[in-house]
ROBA-67268 format. One record per residue (C-alpha): chain; residue number from 1; z, y, x. Coordinates in nm, 2 decimals. Layout:
residues N
<node marlum="A" dovex="NUM" up="Z" north="Y" east="X"/>
...
This chain:
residues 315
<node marlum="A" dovex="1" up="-1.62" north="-3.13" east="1.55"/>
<node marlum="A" dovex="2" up="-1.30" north="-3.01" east="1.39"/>
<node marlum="A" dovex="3" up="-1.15" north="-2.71" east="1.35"/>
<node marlum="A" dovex="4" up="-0.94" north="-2.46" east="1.51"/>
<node marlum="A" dovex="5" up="-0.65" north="-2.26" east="1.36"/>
<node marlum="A" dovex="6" up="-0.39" north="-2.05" east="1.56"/>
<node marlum="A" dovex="7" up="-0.03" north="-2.07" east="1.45"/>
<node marlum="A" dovex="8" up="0.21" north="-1.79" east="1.59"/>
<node marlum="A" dovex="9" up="0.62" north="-1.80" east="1.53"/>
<node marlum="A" dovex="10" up="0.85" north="-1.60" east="1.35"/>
<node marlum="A" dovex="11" up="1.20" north="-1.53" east="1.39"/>
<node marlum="A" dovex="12" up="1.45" north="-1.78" east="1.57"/>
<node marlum="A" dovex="13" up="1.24" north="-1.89" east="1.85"/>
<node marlum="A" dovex="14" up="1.32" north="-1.58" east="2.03"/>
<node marlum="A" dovex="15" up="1.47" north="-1.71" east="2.39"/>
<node marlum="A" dovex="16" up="1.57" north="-1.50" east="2.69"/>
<node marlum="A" dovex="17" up="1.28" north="-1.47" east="2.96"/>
<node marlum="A" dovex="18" up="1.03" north="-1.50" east="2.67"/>
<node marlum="A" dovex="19" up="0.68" north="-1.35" east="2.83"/>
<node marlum="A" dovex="20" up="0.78" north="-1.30" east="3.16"/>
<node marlum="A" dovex="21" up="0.59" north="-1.56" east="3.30"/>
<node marlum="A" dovex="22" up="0.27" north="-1.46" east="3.16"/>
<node marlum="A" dovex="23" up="0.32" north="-1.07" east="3.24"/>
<node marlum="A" dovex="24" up="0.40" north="-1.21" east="3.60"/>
<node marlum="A" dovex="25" up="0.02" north="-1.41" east="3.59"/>
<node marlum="A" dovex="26" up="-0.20" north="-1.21" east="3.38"/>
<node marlum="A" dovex="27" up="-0.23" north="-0.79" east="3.40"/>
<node marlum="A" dovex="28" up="-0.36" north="-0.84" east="3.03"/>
<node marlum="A" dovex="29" up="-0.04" north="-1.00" east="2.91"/>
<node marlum="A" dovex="30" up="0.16" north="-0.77" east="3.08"/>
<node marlum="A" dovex="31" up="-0.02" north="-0.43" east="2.93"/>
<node marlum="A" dovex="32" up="0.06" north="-0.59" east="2.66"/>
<node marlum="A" dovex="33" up="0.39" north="-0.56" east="2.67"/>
<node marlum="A" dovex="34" up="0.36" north="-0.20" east="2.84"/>
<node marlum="A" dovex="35" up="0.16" north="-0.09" east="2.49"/>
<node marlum="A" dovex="36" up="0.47" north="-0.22" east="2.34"/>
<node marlum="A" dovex="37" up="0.78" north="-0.04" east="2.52"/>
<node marlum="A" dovex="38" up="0.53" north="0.31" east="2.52"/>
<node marlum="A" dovex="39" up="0.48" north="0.28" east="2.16"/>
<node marlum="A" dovex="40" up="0.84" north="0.22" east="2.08"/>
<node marlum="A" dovex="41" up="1.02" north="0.42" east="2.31"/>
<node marlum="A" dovex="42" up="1.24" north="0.18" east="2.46"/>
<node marlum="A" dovex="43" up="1.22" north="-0.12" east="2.71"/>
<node marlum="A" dovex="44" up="1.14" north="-0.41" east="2.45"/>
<node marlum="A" dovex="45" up="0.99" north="-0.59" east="2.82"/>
<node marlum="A" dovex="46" up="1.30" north="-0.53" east="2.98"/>
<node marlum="A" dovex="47" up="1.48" north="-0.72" east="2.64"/>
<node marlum="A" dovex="48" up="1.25" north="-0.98" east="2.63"/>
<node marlum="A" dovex="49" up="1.27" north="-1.10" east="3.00"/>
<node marlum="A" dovex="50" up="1.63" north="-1.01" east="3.10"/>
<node marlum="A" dovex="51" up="1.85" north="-1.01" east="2.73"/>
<node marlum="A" dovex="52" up="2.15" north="-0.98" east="2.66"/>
<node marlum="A" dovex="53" up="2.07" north="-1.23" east="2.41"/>
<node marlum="A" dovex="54" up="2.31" north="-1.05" east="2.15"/>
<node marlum="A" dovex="55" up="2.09" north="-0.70" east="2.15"/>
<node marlum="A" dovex="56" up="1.74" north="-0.97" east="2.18"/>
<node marlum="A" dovex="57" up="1.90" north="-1.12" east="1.86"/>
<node marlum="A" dovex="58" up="1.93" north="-0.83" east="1.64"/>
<node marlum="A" dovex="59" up="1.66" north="-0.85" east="1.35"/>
<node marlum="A" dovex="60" up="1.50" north="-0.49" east="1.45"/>
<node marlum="A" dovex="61" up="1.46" north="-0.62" east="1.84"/>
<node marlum="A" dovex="62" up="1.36" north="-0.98" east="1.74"/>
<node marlum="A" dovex="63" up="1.05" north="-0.91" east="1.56"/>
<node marlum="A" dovex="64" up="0.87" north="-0.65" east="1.79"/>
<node marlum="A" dovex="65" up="1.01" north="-0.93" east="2.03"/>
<node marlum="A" dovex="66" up="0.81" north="-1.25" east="1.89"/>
<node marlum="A" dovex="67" up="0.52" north="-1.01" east="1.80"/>
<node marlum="A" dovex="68" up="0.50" north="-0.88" east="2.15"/>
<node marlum="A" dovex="69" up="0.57" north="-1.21" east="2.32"/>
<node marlum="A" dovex="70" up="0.29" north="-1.39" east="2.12"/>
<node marlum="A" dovex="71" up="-0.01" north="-1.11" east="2.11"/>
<node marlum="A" dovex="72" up="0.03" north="-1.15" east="2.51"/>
<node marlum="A" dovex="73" up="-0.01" north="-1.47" east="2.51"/>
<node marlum="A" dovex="74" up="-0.28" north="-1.45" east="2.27"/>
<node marlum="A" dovex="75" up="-0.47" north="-1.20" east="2.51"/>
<node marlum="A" dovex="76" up="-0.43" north="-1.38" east="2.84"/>
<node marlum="A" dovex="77" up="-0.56" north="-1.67" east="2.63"/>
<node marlum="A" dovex="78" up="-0.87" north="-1.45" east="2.50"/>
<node marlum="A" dovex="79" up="-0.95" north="-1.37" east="2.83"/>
<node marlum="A" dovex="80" up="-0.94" north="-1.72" east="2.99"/>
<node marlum="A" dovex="81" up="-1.14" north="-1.88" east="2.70"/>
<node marlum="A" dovex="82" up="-1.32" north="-1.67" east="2.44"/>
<node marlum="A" dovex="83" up="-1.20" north="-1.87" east="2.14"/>
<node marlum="A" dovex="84" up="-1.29" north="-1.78" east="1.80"/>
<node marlum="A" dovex="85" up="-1.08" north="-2.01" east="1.57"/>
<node marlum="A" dovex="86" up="-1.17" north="-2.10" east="1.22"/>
<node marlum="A" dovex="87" up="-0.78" north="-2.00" east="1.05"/>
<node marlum="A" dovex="88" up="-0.51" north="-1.81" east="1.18"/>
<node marlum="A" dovex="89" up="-0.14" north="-1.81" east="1.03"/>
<node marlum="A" dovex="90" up="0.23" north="-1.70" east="1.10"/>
<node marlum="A" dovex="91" up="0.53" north="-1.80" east="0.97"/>
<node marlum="A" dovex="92" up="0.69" north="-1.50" east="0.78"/>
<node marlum="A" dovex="93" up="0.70" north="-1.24" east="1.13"/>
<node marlum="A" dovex="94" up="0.43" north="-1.41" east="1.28"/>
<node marlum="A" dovex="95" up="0.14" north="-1.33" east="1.00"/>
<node marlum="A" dovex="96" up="0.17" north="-0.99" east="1.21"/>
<node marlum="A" dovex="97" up="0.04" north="-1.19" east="1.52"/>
<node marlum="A" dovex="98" up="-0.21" north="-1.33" east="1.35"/>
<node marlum="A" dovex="99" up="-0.30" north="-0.99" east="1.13"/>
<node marlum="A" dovex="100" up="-0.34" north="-0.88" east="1.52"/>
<node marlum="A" dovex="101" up="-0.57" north="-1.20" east="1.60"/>
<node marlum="A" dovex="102" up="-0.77" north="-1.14" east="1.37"/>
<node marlum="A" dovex="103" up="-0.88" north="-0.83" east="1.42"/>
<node marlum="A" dovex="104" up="-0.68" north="-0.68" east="1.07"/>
<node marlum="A" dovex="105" up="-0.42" north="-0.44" east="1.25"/>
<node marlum="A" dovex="106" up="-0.39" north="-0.29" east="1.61"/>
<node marlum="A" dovex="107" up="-0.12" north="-0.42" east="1.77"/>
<node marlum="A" dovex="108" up="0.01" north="-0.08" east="1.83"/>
<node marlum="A" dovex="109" up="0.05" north="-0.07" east="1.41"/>
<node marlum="A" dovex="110" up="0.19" north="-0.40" east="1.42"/>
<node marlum="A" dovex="111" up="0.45" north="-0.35" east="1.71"/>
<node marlum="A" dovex="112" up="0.60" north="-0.01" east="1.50"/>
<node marlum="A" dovex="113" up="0.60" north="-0.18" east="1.15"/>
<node marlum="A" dovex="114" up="0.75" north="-0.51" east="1.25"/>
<node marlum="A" dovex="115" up="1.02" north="-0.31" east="1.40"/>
<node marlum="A" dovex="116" up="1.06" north="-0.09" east="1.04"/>
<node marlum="A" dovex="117" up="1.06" north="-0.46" east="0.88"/>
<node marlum="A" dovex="118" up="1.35" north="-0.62" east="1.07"/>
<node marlum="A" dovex="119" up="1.55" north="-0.26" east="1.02"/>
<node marlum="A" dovex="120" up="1.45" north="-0.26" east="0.65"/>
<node marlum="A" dovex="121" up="1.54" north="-0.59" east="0.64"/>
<node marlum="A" dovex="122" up="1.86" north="-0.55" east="0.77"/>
<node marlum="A" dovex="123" up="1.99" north="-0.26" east="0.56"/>
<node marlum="A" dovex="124" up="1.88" north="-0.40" east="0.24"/>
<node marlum="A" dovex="125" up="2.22" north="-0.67" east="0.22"/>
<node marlum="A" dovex="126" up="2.53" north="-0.52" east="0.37"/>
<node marlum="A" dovex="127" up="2.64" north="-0.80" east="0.68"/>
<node marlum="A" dovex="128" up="2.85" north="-1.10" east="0.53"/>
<node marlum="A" dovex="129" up="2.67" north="-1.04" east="0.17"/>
<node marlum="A" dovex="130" up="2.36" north="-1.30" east="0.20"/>
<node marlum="A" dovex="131" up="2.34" north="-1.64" east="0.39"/>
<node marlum="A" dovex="132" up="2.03" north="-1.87" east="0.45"/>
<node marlum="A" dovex="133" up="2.07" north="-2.30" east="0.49"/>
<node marlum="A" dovex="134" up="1.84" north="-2.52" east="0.63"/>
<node marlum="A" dovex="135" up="1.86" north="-2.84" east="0.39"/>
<node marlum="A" dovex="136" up="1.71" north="-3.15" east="0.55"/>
<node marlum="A" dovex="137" up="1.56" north="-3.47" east="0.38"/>
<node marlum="A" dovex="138" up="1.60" north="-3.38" east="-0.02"/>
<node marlum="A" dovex="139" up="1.28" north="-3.32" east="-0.21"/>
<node marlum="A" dovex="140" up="1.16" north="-3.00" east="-0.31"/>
<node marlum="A" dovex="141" up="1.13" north="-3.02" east="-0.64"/>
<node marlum="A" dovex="142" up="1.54" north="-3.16" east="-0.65"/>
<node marlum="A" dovex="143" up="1.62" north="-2.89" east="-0.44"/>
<node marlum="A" dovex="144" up="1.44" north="-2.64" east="-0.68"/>
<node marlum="A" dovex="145" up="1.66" north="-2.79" east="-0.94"/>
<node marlum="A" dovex="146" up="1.98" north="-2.73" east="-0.79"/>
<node marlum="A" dovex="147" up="1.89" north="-2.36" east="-0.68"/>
<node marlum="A" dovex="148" up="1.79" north="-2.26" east="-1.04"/>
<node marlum="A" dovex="149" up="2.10" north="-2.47" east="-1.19"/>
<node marlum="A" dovex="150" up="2.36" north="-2.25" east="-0.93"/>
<node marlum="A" dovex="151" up="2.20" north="-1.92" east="-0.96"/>
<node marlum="A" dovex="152" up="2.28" north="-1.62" east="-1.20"/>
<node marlum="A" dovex="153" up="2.33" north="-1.27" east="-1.21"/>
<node marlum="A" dovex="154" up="2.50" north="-1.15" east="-0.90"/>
<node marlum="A" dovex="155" up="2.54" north="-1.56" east="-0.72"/>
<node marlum="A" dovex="156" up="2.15" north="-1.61" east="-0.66"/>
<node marlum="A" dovex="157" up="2.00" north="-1.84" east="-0.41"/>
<node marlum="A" dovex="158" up="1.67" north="-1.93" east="-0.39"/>
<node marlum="A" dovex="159" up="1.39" north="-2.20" east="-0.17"/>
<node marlum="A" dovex="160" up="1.32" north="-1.95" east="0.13"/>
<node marlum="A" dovex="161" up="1.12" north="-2.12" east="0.35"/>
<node marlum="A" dovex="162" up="0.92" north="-2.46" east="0.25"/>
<node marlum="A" dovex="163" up="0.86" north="-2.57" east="0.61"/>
<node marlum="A" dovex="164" up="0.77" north="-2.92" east="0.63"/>
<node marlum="A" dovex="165" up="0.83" north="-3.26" east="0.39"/>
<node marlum="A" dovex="166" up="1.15" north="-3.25" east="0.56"/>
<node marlum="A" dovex="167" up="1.31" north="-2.89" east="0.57"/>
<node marlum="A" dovex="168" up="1.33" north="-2.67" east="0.31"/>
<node marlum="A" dovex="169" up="1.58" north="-2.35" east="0.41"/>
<node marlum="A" dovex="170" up="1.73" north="-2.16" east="0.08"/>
<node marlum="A" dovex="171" up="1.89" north="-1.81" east="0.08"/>
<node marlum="A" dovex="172" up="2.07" north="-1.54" east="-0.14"/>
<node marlum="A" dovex="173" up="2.45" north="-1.48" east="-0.14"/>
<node marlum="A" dovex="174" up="2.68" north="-1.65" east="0.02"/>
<node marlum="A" dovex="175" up="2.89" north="-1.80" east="-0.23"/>
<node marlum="A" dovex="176" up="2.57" north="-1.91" east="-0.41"/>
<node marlum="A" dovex="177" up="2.45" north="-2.06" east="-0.06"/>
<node marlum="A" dovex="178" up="2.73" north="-2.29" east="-0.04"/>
<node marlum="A" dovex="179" up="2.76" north="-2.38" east="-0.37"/>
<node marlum="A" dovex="180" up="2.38" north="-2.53" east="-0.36"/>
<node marlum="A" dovex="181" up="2.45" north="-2.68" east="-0.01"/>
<node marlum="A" dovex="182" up="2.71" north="-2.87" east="-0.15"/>
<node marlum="A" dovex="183" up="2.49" north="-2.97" east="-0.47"/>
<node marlum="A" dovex="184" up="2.20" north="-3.02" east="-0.26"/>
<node marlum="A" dovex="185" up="2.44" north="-3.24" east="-0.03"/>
<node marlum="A" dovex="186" up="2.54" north="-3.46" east="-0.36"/>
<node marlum="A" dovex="187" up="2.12" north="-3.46" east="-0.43"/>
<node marlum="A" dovex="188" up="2.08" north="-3.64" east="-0.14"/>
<node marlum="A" dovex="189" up="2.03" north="-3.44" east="0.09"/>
<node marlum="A" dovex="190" up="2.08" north="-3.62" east="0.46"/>
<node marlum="A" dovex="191" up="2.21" north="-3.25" east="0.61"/>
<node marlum="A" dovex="192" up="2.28" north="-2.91" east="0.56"/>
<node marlum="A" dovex="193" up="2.31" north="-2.65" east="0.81"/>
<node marlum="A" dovex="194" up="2.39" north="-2.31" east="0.76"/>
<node marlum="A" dovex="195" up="2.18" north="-2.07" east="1.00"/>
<node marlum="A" dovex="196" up="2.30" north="-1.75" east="1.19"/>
<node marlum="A" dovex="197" up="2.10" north="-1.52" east="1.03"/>
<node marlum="A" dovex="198" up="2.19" north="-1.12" east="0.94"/>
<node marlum="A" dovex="199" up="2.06" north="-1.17" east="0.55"/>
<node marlum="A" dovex="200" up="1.90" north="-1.33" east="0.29"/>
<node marlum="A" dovex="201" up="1.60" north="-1.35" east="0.46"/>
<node marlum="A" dovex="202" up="1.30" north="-1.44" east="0.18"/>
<node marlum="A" dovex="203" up="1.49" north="-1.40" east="-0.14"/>
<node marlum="A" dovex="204" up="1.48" north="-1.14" east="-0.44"/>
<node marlum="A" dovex="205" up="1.77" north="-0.96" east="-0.28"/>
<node marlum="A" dovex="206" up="1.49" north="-0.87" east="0.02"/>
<node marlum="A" dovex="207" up="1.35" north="-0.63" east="-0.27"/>
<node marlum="A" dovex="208" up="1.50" north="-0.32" east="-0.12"/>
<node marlum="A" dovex="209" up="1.31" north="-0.39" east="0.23"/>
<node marlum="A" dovex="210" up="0.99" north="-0.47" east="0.06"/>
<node marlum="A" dovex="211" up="0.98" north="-0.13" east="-0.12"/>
<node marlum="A" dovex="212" up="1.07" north="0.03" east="0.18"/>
<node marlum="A" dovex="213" up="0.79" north="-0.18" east="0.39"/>
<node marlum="A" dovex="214" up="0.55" north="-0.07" east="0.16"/>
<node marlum="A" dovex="215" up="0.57" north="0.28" east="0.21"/>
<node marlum="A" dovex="216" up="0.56" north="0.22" east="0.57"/>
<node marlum="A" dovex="217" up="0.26" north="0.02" east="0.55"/>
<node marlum="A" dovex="218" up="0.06" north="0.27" east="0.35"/>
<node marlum="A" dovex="219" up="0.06" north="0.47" east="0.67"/>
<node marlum="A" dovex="220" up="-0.10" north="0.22" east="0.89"/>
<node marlum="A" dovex="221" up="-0.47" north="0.11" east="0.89"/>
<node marlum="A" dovex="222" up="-0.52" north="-0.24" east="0.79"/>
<node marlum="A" dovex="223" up="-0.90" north="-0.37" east="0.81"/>
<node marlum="A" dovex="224" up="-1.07" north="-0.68" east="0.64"/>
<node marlum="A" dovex="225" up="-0.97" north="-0.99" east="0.85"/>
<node marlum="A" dovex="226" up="-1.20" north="-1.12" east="1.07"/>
<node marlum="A" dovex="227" up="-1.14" north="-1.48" east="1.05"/>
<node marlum="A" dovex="228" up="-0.93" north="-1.61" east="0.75"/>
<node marlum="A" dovex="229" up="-0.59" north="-1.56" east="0.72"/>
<node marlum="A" dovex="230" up="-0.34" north="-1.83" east="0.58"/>
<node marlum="A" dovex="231" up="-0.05" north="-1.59" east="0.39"/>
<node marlum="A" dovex="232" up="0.27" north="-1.75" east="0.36"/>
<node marlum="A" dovex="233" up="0.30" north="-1.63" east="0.01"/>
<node marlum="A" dovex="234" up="-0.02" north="-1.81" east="-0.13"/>
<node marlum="A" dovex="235" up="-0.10" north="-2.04" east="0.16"/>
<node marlum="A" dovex="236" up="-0.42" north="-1.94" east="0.07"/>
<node marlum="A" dovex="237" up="-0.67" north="-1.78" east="0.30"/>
<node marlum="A" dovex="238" up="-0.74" north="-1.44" east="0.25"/>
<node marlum="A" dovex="239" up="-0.94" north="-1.17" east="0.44"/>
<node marlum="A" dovex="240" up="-0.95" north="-0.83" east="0.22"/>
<node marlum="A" dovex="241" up="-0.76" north="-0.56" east="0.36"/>
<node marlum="A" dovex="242" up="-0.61" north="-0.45" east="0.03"/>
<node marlum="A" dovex="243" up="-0.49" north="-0.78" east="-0.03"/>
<node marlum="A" dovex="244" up="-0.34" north="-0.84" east="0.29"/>
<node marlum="A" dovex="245" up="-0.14" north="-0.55" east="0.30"/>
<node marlum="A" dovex="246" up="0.01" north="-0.64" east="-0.12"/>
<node marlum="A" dovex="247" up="0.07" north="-1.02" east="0.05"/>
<node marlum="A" dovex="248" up="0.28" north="-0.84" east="0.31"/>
<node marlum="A" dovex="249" up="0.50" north="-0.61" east="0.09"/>
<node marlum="A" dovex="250" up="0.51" north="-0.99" east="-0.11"/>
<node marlum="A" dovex="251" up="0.64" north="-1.19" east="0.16"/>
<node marlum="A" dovex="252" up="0.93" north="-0.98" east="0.26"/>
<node marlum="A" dovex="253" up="1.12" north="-1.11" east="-0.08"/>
<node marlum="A" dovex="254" up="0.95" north="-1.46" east="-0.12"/>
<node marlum="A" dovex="255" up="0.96" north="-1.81" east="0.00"/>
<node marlum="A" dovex="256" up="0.70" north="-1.91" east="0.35"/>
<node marlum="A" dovex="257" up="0.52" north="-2.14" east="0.21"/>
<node marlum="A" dovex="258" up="0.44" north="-2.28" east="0.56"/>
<node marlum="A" dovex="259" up="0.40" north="-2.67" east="0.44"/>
<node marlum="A" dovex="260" up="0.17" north="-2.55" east="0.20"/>
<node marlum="A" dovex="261" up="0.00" north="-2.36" east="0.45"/>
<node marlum="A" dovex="262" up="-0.07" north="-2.67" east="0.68"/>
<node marlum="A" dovex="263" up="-0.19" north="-2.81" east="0.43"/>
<node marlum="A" dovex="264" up="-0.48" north="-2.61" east="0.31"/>
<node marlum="A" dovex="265" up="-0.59" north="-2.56" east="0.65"/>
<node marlum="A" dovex="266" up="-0.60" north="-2.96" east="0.68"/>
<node marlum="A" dovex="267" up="-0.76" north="-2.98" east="0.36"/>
<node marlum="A" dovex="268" up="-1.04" north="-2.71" east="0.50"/>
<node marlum="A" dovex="269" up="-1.16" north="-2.96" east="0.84"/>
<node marlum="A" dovex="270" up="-0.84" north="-2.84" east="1.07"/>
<node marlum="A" dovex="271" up="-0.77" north="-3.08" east="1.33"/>
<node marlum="A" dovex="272" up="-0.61" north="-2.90" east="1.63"/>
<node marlum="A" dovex="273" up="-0.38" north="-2.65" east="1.55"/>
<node marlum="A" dovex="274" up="-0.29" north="-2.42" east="1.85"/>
<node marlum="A" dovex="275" up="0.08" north="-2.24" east="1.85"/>
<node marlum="A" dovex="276" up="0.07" north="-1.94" east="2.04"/>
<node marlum="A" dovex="277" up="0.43" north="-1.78" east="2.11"/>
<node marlum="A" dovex="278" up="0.78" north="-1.84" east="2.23"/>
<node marlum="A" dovex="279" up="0.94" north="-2.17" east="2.13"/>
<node marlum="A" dovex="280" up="0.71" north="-2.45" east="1.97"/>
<node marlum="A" dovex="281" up="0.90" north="-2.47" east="1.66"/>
<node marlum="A" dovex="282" up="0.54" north="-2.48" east="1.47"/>
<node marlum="A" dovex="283" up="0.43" north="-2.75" east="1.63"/>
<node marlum="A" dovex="284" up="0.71" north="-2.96" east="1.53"/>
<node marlum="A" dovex="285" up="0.65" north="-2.85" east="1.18"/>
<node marlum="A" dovex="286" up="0.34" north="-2.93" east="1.18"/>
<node marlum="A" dovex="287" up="0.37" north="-3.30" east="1.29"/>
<node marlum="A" dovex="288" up="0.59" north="-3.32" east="1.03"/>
<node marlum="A" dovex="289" up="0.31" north="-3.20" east="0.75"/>
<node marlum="A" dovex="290" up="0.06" north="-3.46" east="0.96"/>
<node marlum="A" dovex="291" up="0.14" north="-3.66" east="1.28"/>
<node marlum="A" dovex="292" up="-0.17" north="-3.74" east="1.34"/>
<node marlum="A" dovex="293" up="-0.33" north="-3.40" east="1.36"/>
<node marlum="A" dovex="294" up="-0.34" north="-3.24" east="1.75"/>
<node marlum="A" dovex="295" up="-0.08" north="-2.94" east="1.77"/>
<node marlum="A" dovex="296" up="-0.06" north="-2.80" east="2.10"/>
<node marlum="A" dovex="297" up="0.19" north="-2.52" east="2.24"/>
<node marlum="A" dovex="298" up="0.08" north="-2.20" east="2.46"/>
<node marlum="A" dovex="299" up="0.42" north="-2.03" east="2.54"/>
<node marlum="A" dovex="300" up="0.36" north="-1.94" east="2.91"/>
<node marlum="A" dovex="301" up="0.11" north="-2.01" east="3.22"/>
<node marlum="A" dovex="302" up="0.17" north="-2.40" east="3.28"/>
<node marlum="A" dovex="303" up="0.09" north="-2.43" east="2.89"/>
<node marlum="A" dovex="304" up="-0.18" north="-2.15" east="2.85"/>
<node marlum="A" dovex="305" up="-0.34" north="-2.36" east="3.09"/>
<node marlum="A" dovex="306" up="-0.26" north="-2.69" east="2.99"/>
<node marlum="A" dovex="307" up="-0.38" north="-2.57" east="2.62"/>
<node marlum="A" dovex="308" up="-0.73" north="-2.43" east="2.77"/>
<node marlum="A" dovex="309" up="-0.81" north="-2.78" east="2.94"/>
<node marlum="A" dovex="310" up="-0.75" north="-2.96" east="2.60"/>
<node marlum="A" dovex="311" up="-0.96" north="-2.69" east="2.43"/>
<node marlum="A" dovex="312" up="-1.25" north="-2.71" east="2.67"/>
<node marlum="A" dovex="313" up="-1.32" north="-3.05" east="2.58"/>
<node marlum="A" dovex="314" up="-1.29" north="-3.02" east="2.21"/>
<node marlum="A" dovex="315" up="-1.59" north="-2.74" east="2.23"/>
């Protein structure tokens, strides 16, 4: 039998109504999301399932958002079928969810330091400074090229997120942004797509909020993983808790190496890879990395239970 790994989103799959369902059919699910409004002194809950979609879309809401949104699903999953999966990964936010999974932080810790990381995040480029672009079909090592031939001191941009064969977002500074959309455009690339984001999400101009995060992070208590974890900044697995928490300040200020990611945990016997969160951007990714590999989608009770059928008959 093949393996298992659990997948969980980061930001931009936050939707309205996201967890309301599940809180509505499972208590679990919904103390969930009571742990998290208690612990953060505001209504995240009331955000999640009701908006405005402006205040939901604010870095510092977002990821205590996705977080919350996916360890509830993950619970009311738990609870339906014990599942103990081989790998667990998240794309850039979502290694907190699966940091939680695996037994490596409380959610309570994660809930309060995801929100420090989207404030960090936010203050560390003043708004208009830093842009991100998705740039579709043009090979990574072209598109490396063209990022190292625009930047320089004070114009950087730089690969961000290497999400599938076919998407590869950059960020840095605006200008610089443009410039290499443009280039990357003349490359070859079939489209480019500039993203509504509030910074440079994954660059070297993330530094600030990575210095910041690690001071935060040296108050929480992080424990050796219980099942592998697949870090975006190695795509390797990796279980101590000293080197978690390093992989973490890391990632703040370097590229998801999500394609990568898929990878090793298809080159280590994974055949079913389970998303577990809003949206089911993963999966798409995924099939991108492999078609042929099973990528399933829990983001609410029709799906949690759709997911557990297709489970029960792998095991």
């Amino acid at each position: 039998m093949g393996k298992i790994a659990l997948i969980f989103p980061g930001q931009g799959s936050q939707t309205v109504g996201m967890g309301q369902d599940i809180c509505e059919h499972s208590e679990t699910a919904k103390q969930i999301f009571e742990e998290a409004d208690a612990t953060l002194g505001y209504a995240l809950s009331e955000l999640c399932f009701h908006g405005p979609e402006e205040e939901l879309r604010l870095t510092a809401n977002t990821q205590p958002a996705i977080l919350t949104t996916s360890v509830a699903l993950y619970a009311a999953l738990r609870e339906k079928l014990p599942l103990t999966p081989d790998f667990v990964a998240g794309h850039s936010l979502g290694e907190y969810s699966a940091l939680v999974a695996a037994g490596a932080m409380s959610f309570r810790d994660a809930v309060t330091t995801v929100r420090k990381r989207g404030i960090y995040m936010e203050e560390a480029v003043p708004a208009g400074v830093g842009a991100m672009s998705a740039i579709m079909n043009l090979e990574r090592n072209k598109l490396d090229e063209v990022c190292r031939s625009v930047s320089k001191a004070g114009h950087v941009v730089e690969p961000a997120n290497y999400n599938s064969p076919a998407q590869i977002v950059i960020s840095g500074h605006a200008a610089a942004v443009a410039e290499a959309g443009e280039q990357a455009a003349e490359a070859g690339a079939r489209r480019v797509i500039p993203l509504s984001v509030s910074g440079p999400f994954h660059s070297s101009l993330m530094q600030p909020a990575a210095e910041r995060l690690k001071a935060a992070l040296s108050q929480v208590i992080v424990h050796d993983a219980s099942v592998p974890v697949v870090a975006n900044v190695t795509a390797e697995a990796v279980s101590s808790s000293a080197e978690i928490v390093e992989l973490l300040v890391k990632q703040v200020a370097s590229p998801v190496l999500w394609e990568d990611s898929v990878r090793y945990m298809l080159n280590q016997g994974v055949t079913t890879f389970v998303e577990v969160g809003a949206g089911s951007v993963l999966t798409g990714l995924v099939r991108k990395v492999d078609r042929k590999v099973k990528a399933i989608s829990i983001q609410d009770t029709q799906t949690l239970e759709q997911a557990i059928e297709q489970l029960q008959t792998l095991s």
